[in-house]
N, C-alpha and C positions, 0 to 999 in steps of 0.2 A: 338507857336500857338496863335493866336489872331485873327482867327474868331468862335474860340468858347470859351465859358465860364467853364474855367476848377478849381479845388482846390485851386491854386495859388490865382482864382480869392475869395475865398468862406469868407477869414476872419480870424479871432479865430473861432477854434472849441471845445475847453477847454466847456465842458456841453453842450452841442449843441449834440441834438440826429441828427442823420444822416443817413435818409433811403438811403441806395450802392444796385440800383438794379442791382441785378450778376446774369451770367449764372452759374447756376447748370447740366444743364441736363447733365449729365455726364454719360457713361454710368455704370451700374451695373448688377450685376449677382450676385444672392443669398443672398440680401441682403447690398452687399459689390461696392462699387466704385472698378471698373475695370482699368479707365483710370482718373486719376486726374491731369491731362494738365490742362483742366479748372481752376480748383480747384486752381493750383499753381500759373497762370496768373492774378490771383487776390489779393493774398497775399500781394504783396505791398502796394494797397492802402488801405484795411484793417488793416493793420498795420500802416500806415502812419495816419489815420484817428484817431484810438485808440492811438499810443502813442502824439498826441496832443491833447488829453484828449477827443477827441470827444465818444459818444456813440454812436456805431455801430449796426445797425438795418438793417440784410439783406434781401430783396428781392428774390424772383428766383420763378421759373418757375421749374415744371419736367413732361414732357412726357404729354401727351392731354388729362385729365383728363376731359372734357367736361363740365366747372361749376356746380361740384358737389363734395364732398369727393370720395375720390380711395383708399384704404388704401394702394393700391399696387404702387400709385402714391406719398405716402409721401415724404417729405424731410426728413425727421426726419434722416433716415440711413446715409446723407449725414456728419452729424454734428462732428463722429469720425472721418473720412478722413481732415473734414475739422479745426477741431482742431490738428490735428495731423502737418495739413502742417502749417497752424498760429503760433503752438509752444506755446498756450494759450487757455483758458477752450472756447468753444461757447457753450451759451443755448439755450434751442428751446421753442417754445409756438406751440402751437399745433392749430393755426388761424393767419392769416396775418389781423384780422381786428375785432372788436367787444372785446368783457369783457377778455380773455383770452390773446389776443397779447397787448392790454391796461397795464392790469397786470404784463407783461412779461418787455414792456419797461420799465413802472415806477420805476422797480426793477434795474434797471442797475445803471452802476458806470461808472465813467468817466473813459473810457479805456477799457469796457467790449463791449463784441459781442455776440447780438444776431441774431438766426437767426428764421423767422417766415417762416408760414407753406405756400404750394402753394397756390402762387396767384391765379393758375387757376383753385382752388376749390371753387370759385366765379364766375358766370357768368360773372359781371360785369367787371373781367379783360378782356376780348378778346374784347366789345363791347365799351370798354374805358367808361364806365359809370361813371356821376359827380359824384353820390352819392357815387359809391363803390372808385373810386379816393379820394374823402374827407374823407371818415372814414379812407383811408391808411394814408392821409396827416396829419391825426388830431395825429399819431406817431412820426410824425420828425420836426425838427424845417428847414432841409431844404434836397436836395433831391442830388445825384450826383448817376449817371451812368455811368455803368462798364460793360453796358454786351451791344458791339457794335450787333453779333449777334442775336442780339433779337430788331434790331433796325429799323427794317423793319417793324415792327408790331406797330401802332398806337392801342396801349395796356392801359389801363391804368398806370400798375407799368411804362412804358418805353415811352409815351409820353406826356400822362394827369396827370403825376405829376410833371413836370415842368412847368403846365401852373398854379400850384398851389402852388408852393414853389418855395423859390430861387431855380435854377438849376445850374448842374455843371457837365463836364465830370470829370470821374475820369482817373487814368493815364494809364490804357491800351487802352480805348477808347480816349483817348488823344494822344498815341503813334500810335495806329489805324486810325484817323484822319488826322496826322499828314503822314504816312508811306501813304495815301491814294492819301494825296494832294501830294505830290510826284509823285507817279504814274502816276495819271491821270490829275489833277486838274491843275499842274503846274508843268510840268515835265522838267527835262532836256532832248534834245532833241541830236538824233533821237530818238524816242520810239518805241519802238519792241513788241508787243501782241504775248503771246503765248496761242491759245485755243485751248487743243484736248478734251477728251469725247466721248460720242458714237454718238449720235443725233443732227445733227442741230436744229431737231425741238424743242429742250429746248433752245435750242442759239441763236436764230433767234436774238432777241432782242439786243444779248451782241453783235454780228458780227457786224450789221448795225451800231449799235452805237463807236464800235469799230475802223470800216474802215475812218470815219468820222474824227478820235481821235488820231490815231498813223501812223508811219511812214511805219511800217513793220507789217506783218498778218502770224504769222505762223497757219496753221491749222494741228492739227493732229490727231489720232485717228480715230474710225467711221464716222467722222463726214467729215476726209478727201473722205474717201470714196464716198460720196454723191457729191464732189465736182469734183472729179475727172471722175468718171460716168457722171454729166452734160457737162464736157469738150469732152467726145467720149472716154473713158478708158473704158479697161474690166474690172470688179472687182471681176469677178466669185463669188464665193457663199457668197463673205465678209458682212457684216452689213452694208448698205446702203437704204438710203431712196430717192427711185427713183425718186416719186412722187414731189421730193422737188427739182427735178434740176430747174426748171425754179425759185424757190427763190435764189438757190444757184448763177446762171446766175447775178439774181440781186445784189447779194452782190458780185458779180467779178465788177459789171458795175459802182457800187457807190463805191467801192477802184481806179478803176480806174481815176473817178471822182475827185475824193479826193487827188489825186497823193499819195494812200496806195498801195505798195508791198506785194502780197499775194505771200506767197512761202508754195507750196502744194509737198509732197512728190513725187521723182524722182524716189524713188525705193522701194521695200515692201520687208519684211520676209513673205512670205506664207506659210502657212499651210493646210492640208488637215483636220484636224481636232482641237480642240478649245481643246486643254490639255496643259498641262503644257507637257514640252521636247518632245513634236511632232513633226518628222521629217516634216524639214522646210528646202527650199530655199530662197536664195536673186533672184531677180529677178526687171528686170526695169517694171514699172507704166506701160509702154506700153506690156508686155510678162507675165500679170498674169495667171495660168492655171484659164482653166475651174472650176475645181473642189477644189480650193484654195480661201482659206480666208486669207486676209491680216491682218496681226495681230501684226504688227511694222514695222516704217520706218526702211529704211534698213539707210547701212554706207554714202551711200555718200548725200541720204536727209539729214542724220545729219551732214554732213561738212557745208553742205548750212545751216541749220539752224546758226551754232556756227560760221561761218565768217559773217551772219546778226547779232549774238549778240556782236560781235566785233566790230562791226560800229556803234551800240545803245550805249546811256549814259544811259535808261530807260528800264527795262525789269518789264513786267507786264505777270503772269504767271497763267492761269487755267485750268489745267485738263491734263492726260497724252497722249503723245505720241502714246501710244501702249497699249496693253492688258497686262502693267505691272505686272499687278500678278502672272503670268503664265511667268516662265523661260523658254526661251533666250530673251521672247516677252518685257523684261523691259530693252532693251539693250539702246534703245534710247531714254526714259526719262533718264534714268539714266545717258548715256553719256552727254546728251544737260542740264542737271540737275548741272552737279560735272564743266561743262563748264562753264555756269552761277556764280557758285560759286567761280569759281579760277578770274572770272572779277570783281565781289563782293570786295571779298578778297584784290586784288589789287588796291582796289578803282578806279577802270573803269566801275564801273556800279552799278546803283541804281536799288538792286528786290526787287518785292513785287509780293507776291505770295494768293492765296486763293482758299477755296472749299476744301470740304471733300476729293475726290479722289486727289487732289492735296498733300495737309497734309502729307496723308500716302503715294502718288510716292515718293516725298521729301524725307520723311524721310528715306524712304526703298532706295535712295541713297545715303543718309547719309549724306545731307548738308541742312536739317533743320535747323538750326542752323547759315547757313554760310550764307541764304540770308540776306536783309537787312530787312524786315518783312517778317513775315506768318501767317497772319489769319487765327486765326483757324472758324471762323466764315463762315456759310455755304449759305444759302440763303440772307443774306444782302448784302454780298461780291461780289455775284451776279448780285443783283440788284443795285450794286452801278457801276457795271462796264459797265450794262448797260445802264448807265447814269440818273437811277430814282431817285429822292431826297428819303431821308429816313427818317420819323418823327420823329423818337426818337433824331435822330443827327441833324435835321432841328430844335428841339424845345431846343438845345444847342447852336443855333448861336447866338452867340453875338450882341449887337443891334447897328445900326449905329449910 
């Protein structure tokens, strides 16, 4: 990586406090961290940082506390889950700024971590304000960020304290950046977009920017539907937005433009009703009933899908196929999912995958693990595939 300013770049950090703005938001229930992915995806460079003696000072963000205290929005519950995965004590201060997180750092020791209270029980964090930026800054001798997800937000913790302190990615937003220029940025080529989901009209953005960018366009999901309804398909009662065939029209016109290959489902599982094990037919694209909703590509979309990933060096993947959570309807993420992975595997193909519903298709086929990244990050990933720069990661580039 050398267009951005990562740890490698940052020095000794032997007494050097070190604000690691992290994602927290993690979810929880009664108290207790439910799912600590997060939590574990950070681990190394919080330990990387402490055992070279730096003192660690973290950052984070939970749930939209709206600049003011939420008790129900504290970090504080965070601090057992997250000592527990460090393997070492974290403290807490109960303020990210003023006499109390002052106090908290001063006390630290080279190699300890603390962690301070939500940023965004401060107005000043969502509106990036200097003032509330310099009282964070008057903590660390220099700043390194860790939480790509939150990177879309010209926040103060995640953009306007790198125009204040030395700056520096830390190593998952390093491996993030890194997995990202691959993808998109400088890819090996062909390159293969995979986006399903329900709605074009959240995608509008990533499509256009997309046809423009890669070789191949799969669409799947609801959002197929919309496209094949502009084409003269029946979709009977499936999720479609009718209203949007003439955008749709436009993004067949600009892939065409572009010499991109949109490959839209050949044939559907329909169902009469939206359950889980609903008797369901395969049926081709052109012989949907009336009264059926399509609710996964059938078998032979998916052949077409998986000999287009066969001829990509580059697969870039967001959103599922089908109405995977409802079984038999997760047949084809799951097939084009475990397909990707076995080219992965054999080093025939570079993934990178992102977005929430993404995450969990992945993993509910069980090759989480086997792409070449997975963001877990939700709204930046988005936004970066739609080709918008993102401040947090724009205020880590390296200067020419």
């Amino acid at each position: 990586m050398t267009a951005f300013r990562t740890l490698d770049d940052a020095g000794p950090l032997q007494g050097k406090r070190v604000l690691l703005r992290v994602d927290l938001n993690v979810p929880m229930e009664g108290g207790r961290v439910t799912d600590a992915t997060r939590i574990e995806r950070i681990v190394p460079t919080i330990r990387e940082i402490a055992d070279k003696g730096g003192r660690v000072v973290l950052l984070a963000h939970f749930g939209r506390p709206k600049g003011k205290p939420v008790a129900s929005e504290s970090l504080q519950p965070v601090v057992e889950t997250l000592s527990r995965c460090l393997g070492r004590p974290v403290s807490f201060a109960e303020d990210c700024v003023g006499p109390a997180a002052a106090d908290a750092v001063a006390a630290l020791e080279d190699g300890s971590v603390l962690l301070l209270e939500n940023t965004r029980f401060h107005a000043g964090e969502e509106t990036n304000d200097k003032a509330f930026t310099e009282a964070l800054a008057a903590n660390g001798d220099l700043y390194v960020n860790e939480a790509f997800s939150a990177a879309h937000r010209a926040h103060a913790s995640t953009e306007g304290l790198a125009h204040v302190l030395p700056a520096y990615a830390g190593r998952l937003m390093q491996a993030e950046l890194d997995a990202l220029t691959k993808g998109l940025e400088s890819p090996a080529r062909p390159v293969i977009a995979l986006v399903g989901g329900a709605k074009v009209s959240s995608k509008i953005d990533l499509l256009q920017n997309l046809v423009a960018r890669v070789d191949m366009l799969v669409i799947g999901g609801g959002m197929a539907n919309t496209f094949l309804h502009a084409l003269g398909k029946g979709v009977g009662k499936s999720l479609c937005e009718k209203d949007l065939a003439e955008t749709a029209h436009r993004i067949i016109a600009a892939a065409e433009a572009a010499k991109c290959r949109i490959i839209l489902p050949v044939d559907a599982v329909s169902a009469a009703e939206f359950k889980a094990n609903a008797a369901h037919e395969t049926v081709s694209v052109d012989a949907v009933p009336e009264n059926g909703m399509i609710l996964d590509a059938g078998p032979a979309s998916v052949a077409e899908i998986n000999a287009a990933i066969d001829e990509a060096a580059t697969l870039v993947w967001n959103g599922p196929l089908g109405a995977f959570e409802l079984s038999p309807f997760d047949a084809a993420t799951v097939a084009a999912a475990r397909h990707a992975a076995e080219r992965t595997k054999a080093g025939k193909l570079v993934s990178v995958a992102g977005g929430g519903d993404t995450v969990a298709a992945l993993n509910h086929a069980g090759v989480g693990e086997a792409f070449s990244y997975v963001s877990t990050a939700g709204g930046a990933f988005l936004e970066w595939l739609e080709g918008k720069e993102l401040p947090g990661v724009e205020a880590l580039r390296a200067k020419a």
